[in-house]
N, C-alpha and C positions, 0 to 999 in steps of 0.2 A: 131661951130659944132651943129650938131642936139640935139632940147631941147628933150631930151623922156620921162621924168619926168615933170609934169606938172597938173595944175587944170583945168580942165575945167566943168563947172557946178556947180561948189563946189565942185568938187570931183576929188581926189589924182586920178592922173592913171600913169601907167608902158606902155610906147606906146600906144597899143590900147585898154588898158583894165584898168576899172577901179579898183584900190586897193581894194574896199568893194569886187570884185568877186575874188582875187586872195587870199584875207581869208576866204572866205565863204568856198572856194576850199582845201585850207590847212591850215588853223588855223595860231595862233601864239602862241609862236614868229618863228618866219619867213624871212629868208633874200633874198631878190629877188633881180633878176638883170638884166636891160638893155642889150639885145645883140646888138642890133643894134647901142646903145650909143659907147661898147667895139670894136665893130669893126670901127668905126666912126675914136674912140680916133687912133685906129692903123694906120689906112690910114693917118689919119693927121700927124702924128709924122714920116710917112714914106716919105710923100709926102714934109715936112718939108727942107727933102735931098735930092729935085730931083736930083742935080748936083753929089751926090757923089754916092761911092760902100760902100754900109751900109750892116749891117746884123743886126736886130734888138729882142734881147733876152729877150722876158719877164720876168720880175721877179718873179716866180713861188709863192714864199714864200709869196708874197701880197693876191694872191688867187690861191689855189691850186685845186680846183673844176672839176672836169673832164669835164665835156659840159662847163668849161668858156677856163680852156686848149684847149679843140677840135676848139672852136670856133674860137683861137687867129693861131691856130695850118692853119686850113682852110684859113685863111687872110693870110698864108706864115708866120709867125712870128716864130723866132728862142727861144729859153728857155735859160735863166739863173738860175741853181740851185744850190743848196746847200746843197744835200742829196741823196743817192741812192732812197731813198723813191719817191724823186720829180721827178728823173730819169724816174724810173717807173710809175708813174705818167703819164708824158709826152708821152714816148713809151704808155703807153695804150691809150693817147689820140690822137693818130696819130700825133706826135709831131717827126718830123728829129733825130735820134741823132748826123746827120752832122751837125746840127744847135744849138746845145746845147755845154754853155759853163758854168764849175764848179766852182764854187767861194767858200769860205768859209775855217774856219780857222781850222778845227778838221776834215779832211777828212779821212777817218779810209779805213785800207786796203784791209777787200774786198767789199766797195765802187770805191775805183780807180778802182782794177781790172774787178768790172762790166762795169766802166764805158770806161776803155778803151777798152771793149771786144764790147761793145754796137759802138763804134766810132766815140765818141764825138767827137769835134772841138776842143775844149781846155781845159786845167785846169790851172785857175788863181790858183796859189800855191804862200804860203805867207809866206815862212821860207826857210833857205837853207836845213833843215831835210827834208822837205816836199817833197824836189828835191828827192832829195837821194833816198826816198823811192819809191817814184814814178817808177823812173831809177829802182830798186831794182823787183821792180814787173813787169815791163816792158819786162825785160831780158829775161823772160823763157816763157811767153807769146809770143816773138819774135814781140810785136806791140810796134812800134815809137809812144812815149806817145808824145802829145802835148802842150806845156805849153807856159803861158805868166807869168811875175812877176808881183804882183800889190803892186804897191808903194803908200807910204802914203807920201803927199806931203806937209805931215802939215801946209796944209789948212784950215781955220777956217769956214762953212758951214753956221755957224749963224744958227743954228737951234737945237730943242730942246738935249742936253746932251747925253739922252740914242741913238738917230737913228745918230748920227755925227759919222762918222768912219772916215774921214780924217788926223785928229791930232794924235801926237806924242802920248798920253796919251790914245790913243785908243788901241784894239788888234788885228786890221787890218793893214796887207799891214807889207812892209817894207820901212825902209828908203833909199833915192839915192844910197849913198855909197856902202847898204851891195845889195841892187836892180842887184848893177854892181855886185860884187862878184860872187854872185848867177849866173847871166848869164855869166860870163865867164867860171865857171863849167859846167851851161849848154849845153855847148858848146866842151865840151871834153867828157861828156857823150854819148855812143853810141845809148844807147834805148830814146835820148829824142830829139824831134824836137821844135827849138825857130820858135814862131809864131807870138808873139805879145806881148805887153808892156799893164795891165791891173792898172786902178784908180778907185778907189768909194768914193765919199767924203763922204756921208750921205745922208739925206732921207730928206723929205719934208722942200726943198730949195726954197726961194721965191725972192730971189734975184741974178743977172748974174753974180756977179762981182766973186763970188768963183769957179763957172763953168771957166770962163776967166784966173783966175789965176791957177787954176789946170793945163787946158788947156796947157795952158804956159811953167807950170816945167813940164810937160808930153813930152812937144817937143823938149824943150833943150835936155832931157835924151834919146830921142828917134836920137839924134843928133850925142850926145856923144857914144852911143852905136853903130851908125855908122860910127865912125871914131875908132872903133877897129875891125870893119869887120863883127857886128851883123846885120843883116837886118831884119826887121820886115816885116812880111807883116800885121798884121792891129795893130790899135791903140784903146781897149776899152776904155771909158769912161763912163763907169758905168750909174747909173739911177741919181733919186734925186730930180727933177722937181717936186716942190709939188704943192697942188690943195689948191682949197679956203674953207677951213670948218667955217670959219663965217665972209665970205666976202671980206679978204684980197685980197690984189693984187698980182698975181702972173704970175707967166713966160709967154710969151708967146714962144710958140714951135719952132715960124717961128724963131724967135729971139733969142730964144737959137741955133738953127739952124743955123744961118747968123755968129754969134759971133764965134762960132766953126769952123764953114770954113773958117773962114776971118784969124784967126788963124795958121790953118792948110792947107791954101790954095796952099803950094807948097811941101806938102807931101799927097805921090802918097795911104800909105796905108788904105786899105779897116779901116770903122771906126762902130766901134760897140756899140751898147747901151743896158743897162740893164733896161730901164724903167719898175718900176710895178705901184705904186701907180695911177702914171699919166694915166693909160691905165683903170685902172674898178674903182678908189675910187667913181668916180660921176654917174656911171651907177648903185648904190647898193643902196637898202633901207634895213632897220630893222626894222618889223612891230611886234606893240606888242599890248596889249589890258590893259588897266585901270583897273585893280582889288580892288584898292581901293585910295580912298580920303581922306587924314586923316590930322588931326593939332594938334600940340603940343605948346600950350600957347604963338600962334602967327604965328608960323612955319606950311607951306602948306608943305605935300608931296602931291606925286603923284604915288604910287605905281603900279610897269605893273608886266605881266609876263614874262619880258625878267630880266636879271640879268648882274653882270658885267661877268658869267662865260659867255655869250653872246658876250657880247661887252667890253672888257676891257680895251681899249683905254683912256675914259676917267678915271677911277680908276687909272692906270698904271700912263700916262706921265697928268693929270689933262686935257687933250684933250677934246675940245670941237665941238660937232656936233649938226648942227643945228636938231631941231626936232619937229613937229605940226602935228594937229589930222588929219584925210586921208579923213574927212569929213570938211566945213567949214559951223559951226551951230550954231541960238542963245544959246551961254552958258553965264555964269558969268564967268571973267577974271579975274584970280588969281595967284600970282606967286606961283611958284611950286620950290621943287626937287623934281627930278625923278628919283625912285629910286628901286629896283629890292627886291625881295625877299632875295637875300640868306643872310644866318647871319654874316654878316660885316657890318660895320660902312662905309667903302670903297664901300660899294656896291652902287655906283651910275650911273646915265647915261647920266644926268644934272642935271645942280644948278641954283637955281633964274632964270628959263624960266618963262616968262608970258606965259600965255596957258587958252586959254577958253577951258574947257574938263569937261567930269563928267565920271562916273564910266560905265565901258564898253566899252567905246570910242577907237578907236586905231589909237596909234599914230606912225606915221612912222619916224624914226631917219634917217637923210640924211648921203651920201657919206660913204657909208657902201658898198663899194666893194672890198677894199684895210683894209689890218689887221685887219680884223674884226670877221668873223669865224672862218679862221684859227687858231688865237688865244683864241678859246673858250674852255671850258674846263668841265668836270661834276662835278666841286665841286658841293658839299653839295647834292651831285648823282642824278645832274638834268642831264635831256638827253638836247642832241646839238640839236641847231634850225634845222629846213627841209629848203632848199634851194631850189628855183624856179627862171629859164632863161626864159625869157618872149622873143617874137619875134612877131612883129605885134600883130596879134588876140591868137594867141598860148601862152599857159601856160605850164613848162613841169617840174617835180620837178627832180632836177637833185642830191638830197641829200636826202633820207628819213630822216623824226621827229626821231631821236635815243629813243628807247622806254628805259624801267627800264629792262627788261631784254636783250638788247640789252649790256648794261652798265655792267652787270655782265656775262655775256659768260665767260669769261677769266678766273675767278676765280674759289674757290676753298676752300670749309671748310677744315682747317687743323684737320687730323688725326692720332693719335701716333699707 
């Protein structure tokens, strides 16, 4: 796919602009993002499936940005959410609600009811209560709710602990057995229509062979469910497809593509995917600025003004992203951490990076387009980064800098 991040001159750019003008423009810290990279990833993952009838649902929760929704929204791309909020979201960014399907484990009730009043596609529901209720609100609404079951295939993902949702010991999905249950209920309920059979193993997966065996228990069961008269029309298969944050080898698309129809090659139903990560982590930077150099009896930091309530990936799962200055200039090379204001010992962004830098310099942290603002936060009552979509020569900030009294709006001195 097209490189859109790249140096040329010594100098970091975002397609056609270089990184020194996109801070001159909005400061930092600052997370900017490749549009053209995001539509790239789409077509590719789309084109992956010329042979089949795919409907392909982003995963909202990776970046939930309105101009990167609108963007994916414009390429056709369908929404995988997990919240009334992401809902809304989508509907305001011109996003289908015929193309939007509901996953998640705590769907609260008037959530469903927006969403079947909106006309989603599906809700992945992952408990036999969840039916019930569903059916429940469905009734006097008089809308045929649509659902698929997502089963947990206890499949081992091989990837980090906290993003594996395939295995038994997770709190996704069901197992086979109660999977059937559940749809033979289904099936005697008036307000519910069976659409489809739903899996997510986990998140940033770098090898085929647990895609292949999902696959597999997905098809037996999609087998056995037609031999008591359930038909499906499509088959999700969730996201998962991780990207390279410091060089590993990973999937390729066409190849996870080939391995899944080769699979599924004599079943007719449409096949769905929830990719996020795979679609904006490599189109994102996070630009921050060097505030200070400091050493402690050996020990280099490198102190910015971005924090982990910025980017909390690495603090969280010890995740690591590559990260170098947006200029390449004679400095002295020195190993650093990199590490953020706020008062935590956890507050980091990297460990032991060599980095020629000095004070003022700004460094852009890679593959910041998948869980990276979303999960920021204002501890220690820092305002959220401003967020900028680049397209060719075009800069367009699609988040304002959260100010200090942006952060306090909501509140309120208590008075007796």
């Amino acid at each position: 796919m097209t490189n859109t991040i790249y140096f040329s001159e010594d100098r970091l750019h975002v397609e056609s602009l270089a990184v020194s003008d996109i801070v001159q423009a909005f400061g930092t810290p600052t997370y900017v993002y490749s549009a053209t990279k995001i539509e790239a990833a789409y077509q590719h993952f789309v084109s992956a499936f010329a042979d089949r009838d795919i409907m392909v649902c982003y995963a909202v929760k990776a970046n939930s940005n309105l101009g990167v929704l609108g963007l994916l929204a414009d390429q056709g791309a369908g929404f995988d959410i997990v919240s009334q909020g992401e809902l809304e979201r989508v509907i305001r960014a011109g996003g289908d609600p015929r193309r939007v399907v509901f996953s998640g484990v705590g769907k609260q009730d008037p959530e469903i009811a927006r969403a079947l009043q909106a006309g989603i596609a599906c809700f992945n529901i992952e408990s036999r209560s969840e039916l019930e209720r569903i059916a429940q609100i469905a009734a006097p609404l008089s809308i045929s709710a649509p659902i698929s079951v997502r089963i947990n295939p206890d499949v081992d993902p091989m990837t980090h602990p906290y993003i594996s949702t395939g295995l038994k010991e997770n709190k996704f999905g069901v197992d086979i057995e109660t999977a059937r249950e559940i749809y033979r209920r289904a099936k005697e309920l008036p307000w519910i229509s069976i659409k489809g059979v739903d899996c997510h193993i986990g998140s940033q997966i770098t090898d085929l062979a647990p895609f292949k065996a999902c696959v597999q228990k997905v098809a037996g069961f999609v087998d056995e469910l037609a031999s008591e008269g359930i038909e499906l029309e499509h088959i999700d298969l969730g996201g998962g497809i991780g990207v390279s944050y410091n060089g590993e080898s990973v999937i390729d698309v066409r190849d996870y593509a080939n391995a899944i129809c080769e699979i599924l090659k004599d079943y007719p139903q449409r096949l769905v995917f929830e990719p996020g990560r795979t679609l904006v982590a490599d189109a994102g930077l996070l630009l921050c600025r060097v505030v200070t150099l400091k050493e402690n009896e050996g020990k280099h930091f490198a102190v910015v003004d971005a924090a982990m309530n910025d980017l909390l990936r690495p603090a969280l799962y010890g995740a690591y992203q590559r990260i170098e200055p947006i200029a390449q200039l004679p400095r002295k090379e020195q190993v650093y951490d990199v590490v953020g204001p706020v008062c935590e010992s956890g507050d980091f962004l990297a460990k032991e990076r060599r980095l020629a830098i000095a004070e003022d310099d700004i460094l852009a942290i890679h593959s910041c387009g998948a869980y990276a603002f979303v999960m920021s936060s204002n501890y220690n009552t820092r305002g959220r980064a401003a967020e900028v979509l680049v397209k060719g020569e075009t800069m367009q900030c699609v988040r304002d800098r959260e100010s200090i009294e942006d952060q306090l709006r909501l509140e309120r001195l208590f008075s007796v």
